[in-house]
Residue frames as qw, qx, qy, qz and C-alpha x, y, z in Angstrom:
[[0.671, 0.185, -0.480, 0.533, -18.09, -28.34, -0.39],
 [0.572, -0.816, -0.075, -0.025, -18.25, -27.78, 3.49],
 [0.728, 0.111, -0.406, 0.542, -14.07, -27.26, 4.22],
 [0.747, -0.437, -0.250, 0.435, -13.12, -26.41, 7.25],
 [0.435, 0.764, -0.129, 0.459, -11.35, -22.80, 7.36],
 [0.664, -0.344, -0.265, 0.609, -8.45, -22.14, 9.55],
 [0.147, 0.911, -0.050, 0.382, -7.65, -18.59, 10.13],
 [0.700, -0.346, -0.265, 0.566, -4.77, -17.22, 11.96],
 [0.048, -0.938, -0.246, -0.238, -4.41, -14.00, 13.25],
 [0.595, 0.097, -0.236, 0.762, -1.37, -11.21, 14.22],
 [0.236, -0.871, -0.106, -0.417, -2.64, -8.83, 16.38],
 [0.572, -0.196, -0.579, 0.547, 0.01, -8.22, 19.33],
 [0.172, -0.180, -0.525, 0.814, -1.17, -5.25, 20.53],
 [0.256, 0.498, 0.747, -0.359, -5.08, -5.57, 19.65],
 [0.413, 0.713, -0.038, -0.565, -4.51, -4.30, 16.29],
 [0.925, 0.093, 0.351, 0.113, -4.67, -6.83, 13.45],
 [0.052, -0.717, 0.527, 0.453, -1.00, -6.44, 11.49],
 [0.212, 0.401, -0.774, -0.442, -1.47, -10.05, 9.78],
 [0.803, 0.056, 0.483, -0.343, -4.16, -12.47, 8.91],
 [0.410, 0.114, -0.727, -0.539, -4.10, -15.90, 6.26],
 [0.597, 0.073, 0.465, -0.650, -6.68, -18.10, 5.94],
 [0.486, 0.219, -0.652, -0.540, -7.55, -21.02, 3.79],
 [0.792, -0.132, 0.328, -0.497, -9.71, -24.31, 4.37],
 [0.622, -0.245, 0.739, -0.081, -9.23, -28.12, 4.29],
 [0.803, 0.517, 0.281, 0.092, -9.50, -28.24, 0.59],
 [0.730, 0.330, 0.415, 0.431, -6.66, -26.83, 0.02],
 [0.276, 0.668, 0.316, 0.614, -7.41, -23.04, -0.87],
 [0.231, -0.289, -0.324, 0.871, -5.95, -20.11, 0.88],
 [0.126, -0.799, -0.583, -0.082, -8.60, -17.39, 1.11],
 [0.036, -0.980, 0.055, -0.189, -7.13, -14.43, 2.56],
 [0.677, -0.461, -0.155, 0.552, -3.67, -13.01, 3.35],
 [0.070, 0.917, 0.148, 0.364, -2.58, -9.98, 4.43],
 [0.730, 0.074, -0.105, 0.671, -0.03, -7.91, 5.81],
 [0.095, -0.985, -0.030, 0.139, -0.48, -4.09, 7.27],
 [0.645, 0.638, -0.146, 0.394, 1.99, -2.26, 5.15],
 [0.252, -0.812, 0.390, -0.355, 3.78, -1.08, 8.22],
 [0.730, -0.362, 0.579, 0.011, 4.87, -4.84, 8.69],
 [0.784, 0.616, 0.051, -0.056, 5.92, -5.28, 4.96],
 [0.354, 0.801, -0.362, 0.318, 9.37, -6.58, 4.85],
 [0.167, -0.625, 0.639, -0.416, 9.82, -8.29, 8.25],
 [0.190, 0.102, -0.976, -0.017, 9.31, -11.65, 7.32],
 [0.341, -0.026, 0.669, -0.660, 6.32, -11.74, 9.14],
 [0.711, 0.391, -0.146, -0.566, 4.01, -12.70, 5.98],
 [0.520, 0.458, -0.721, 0.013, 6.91, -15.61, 5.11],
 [0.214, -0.205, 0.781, -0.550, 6.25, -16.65, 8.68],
 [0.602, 0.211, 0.502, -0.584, 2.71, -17.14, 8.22],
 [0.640, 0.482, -0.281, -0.529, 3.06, -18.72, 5.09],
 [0.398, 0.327, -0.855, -0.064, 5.11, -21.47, 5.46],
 [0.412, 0.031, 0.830, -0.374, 2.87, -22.28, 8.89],
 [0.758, 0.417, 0.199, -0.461, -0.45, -22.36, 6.54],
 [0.805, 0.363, -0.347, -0.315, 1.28, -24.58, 3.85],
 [0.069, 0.214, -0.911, 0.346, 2.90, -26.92, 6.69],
 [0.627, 0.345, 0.240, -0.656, -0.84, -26.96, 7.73],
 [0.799, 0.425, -0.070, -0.420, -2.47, -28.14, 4.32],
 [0.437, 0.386, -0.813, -0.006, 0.75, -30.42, 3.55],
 [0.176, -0.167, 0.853, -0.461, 0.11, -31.85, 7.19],
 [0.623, 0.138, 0.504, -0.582, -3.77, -32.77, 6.31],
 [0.588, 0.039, 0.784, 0.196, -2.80, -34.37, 2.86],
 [0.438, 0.793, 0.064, -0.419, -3.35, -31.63, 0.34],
 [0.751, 0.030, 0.341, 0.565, -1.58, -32.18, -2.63],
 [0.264, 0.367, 0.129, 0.882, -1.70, -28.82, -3.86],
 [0.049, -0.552, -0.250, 0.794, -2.67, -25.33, -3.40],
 [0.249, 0.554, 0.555, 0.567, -4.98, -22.65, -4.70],
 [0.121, -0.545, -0.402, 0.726, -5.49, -19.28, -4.58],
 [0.232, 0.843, 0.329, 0.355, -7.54, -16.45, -6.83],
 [0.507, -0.544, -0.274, 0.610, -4.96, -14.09, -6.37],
 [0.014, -0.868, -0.243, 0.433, -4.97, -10.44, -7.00],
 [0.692, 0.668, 0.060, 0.267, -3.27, -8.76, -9.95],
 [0.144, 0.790, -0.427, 0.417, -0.84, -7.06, -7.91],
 [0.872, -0.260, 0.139, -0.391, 0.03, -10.34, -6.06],
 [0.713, 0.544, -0.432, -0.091, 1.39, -12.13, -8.60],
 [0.441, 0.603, -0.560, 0.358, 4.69, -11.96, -8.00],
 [0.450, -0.506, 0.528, -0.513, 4.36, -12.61, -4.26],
 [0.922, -0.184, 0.301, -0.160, 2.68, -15.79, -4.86],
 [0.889, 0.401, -0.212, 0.062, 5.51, -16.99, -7.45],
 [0.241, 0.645, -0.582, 0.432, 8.00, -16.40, -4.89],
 [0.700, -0.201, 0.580, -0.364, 6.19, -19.18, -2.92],
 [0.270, -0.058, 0.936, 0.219, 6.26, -21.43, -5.68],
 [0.381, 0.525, 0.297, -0.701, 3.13, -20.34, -7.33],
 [0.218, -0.013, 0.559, 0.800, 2.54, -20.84, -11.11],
 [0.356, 0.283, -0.062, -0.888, -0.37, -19.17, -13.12],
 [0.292, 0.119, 0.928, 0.200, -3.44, -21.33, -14.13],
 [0.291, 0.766, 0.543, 0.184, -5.97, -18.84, -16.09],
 [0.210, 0.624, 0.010, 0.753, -5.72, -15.47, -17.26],
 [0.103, 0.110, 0.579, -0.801, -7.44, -12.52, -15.42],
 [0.166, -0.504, -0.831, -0.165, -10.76, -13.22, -14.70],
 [0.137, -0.252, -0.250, -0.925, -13.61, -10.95, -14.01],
 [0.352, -0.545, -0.667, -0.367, -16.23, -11.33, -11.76],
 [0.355, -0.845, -0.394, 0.072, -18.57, -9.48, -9.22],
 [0.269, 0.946, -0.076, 0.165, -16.05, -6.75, -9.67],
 [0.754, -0.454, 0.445, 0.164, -13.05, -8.64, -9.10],
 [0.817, 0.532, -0.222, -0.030, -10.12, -9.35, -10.63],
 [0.699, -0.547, 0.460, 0.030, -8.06, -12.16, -10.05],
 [0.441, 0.512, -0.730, -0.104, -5.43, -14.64, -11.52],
 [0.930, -0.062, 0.016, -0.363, -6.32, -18.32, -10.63],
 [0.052, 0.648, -0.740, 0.174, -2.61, -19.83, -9.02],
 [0.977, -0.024, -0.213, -0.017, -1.90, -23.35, -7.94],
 [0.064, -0.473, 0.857, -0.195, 1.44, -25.20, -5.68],
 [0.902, -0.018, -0.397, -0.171, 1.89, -28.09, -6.25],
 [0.509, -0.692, 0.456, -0.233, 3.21, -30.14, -2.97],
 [0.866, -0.365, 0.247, 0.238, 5.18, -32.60, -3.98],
 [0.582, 0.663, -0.251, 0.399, 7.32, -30.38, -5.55],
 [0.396, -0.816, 0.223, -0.357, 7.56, -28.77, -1.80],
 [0.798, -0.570, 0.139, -0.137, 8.55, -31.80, -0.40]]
């Protein structure tokens, strides 16, 4: 699978404060948030462009491998839990999903 990845970057004064990222299948890939911007919507901002985004190219869902201390973030997007935690290359993640036509 060759998808496409979109990044988008927050850097107003040439220091990155917020990045997501996810590609044309579907799967977000990175987001982040410098804890000094935690709280100011600015993460909620960039979420809703990236899953306007993937709704707009005809995804029907999301996916992310998201961190154990995550979780909760993603279920407050709409998130639900498809595998335990998983284990590899010294990772550990939790295998999430949105579905989009709940979204819509």
């Amino acid at each position: 699978n060759h998808a496409t990845v979109h990044y988008y970057v927050y850097a107003p004064d040439q220091h990155i404060r917020a990045v997501i990222a996810f590609n044309s299948a579907g799967h977000l890939i990175h987001f982040f948030t410098a804890q000094s911007f935690l709280r100011q919507g600015l993460g909620r901002l960039l979420w809703q462009y990236a899953e306007a985004s993937m709704l707009a190219q005809g995804n029907e869902h999301i996916s992310v491998n998201s961190s154990c201390d995550a979780q909760g973030v993603y279920e407050a997007f709409g998130f639900y839990t498809v595998s335990s935690v998983i284990e590899a290359s010294g990772l550990r993640f939790i295998q999430m999903r949105k579905d989009l036509s709940r979204a819509r």
